[in-house]
C-alpha positions in Angstrom: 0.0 0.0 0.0 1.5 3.4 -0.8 1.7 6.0 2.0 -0.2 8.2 0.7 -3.1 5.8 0.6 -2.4 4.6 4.2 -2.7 8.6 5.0 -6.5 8.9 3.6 -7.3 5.8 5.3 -6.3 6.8 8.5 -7.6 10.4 7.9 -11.1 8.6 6.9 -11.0 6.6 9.7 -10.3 9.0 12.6 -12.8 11.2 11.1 -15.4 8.5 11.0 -14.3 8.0 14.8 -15.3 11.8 15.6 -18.5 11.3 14.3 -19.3 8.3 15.8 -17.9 8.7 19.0 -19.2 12.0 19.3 -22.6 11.1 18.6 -22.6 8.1 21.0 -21.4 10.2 23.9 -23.9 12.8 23.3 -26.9 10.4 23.3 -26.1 8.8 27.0 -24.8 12.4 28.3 -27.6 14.6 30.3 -27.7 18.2 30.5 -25.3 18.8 28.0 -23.4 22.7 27.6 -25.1 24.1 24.6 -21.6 25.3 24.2 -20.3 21.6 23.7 -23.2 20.6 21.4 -22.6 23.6 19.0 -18.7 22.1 19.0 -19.6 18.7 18.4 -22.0 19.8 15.6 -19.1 21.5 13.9 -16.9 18.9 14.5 -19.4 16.3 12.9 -19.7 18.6 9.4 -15.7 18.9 9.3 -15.3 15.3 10.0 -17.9 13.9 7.2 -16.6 16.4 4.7 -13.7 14.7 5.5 -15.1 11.4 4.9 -16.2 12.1 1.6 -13.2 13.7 0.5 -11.6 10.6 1.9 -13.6 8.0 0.5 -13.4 9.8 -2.8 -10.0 8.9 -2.5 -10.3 5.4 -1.6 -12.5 5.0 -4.5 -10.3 6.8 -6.4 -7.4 4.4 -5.6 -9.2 1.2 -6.7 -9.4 2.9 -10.2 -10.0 1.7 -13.1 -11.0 -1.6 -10.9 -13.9 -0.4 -9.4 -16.6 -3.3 -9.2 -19.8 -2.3 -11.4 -23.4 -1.8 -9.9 -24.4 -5.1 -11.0 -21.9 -6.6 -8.8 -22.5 -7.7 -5.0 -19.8 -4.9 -3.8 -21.4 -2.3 -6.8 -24.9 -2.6 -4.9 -23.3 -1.8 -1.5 -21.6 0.7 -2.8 -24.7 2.4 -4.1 -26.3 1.5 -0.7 -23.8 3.5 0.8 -24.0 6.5 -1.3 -28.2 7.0 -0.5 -27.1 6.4 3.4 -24.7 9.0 3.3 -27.1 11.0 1.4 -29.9 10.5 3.9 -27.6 10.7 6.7 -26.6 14.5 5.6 -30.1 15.4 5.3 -30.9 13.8 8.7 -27.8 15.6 9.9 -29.0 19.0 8.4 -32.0 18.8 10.3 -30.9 17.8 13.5 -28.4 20.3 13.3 -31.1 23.2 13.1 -33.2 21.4 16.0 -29.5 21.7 18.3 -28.6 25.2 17.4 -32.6 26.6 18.0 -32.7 24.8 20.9 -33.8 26.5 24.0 -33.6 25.3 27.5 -37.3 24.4 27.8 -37.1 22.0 24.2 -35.6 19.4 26.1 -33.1 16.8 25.5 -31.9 16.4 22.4 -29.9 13.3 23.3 -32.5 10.9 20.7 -30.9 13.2 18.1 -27.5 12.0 18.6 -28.5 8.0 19.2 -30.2 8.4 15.8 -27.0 9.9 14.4 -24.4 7.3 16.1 -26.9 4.4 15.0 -26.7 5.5 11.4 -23.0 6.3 11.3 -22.1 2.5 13.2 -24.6 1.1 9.9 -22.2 3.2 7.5 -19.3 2.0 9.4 -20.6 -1.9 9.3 -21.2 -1.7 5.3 -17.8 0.0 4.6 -16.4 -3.3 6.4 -18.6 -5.6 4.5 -17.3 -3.7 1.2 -13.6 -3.8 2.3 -13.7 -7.3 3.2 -15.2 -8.1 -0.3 
């Protein structure tokens, strides 16, 4: 494996980890600092830019051998691609709900277990996909 390739990898998998790990500690965390939400929340957009830059350029590195949609690993692929796409529009939401939120709109905690629920389903297909 070249270095560089290692590099996006690891870059694609740390960033992954911010997002997941992020979400997960928000959803079982009470009374959290609006402060620390509107961090996270910026950390999670930064992190899955960088997983699509990233995954771009994993893709990018199996070219010209990139299985076909009509292939087992094409399909998941293109599963992957609407989840992301639903995940960013689930995200775009829930990011409005956390930055309007006021101190009587409760918890937003079912927010974040949504979010770390859809991100570990991302995360178990990409290792279905890598494993072949």
């Amino acid at each position: 494996m070249v270095p560089s390739t290692l590099a996006v990898r690891w870059v694609h998998l740390v960033a992954l980890g911010v997002m997941l790990g992020g979400a997960a500690l928000l959803a079982v965390t009470d009374r959290t600092p609006p402060e620390l939400l509107a961090r996270y929340e910026l950390g999670f957009w930064l992190a899955l830019g960088a997983v699509v830059v990233t995954g771009v350029g994993n893709a990018g590195a199996m070219a010209p051998a990139v299985p076909g949609p009509e292939t087992r690993w094409g399909q998941l692929f293109g599963l992957k691609l609407v989840g992301v796409l639903l995940l960013v529009a689930f995200s775009l939401v829930r990011t409005g709900v956390v930055r309007d939120r006021t101190p009587e709109a409760g918890s937003v905690r079912g927010w974040y277990a949504v979010t770390a629920g859809w991100v570990a389903l991302l995360a178990a297909l990409a290792v279905v996909m890598a494993r072949g």
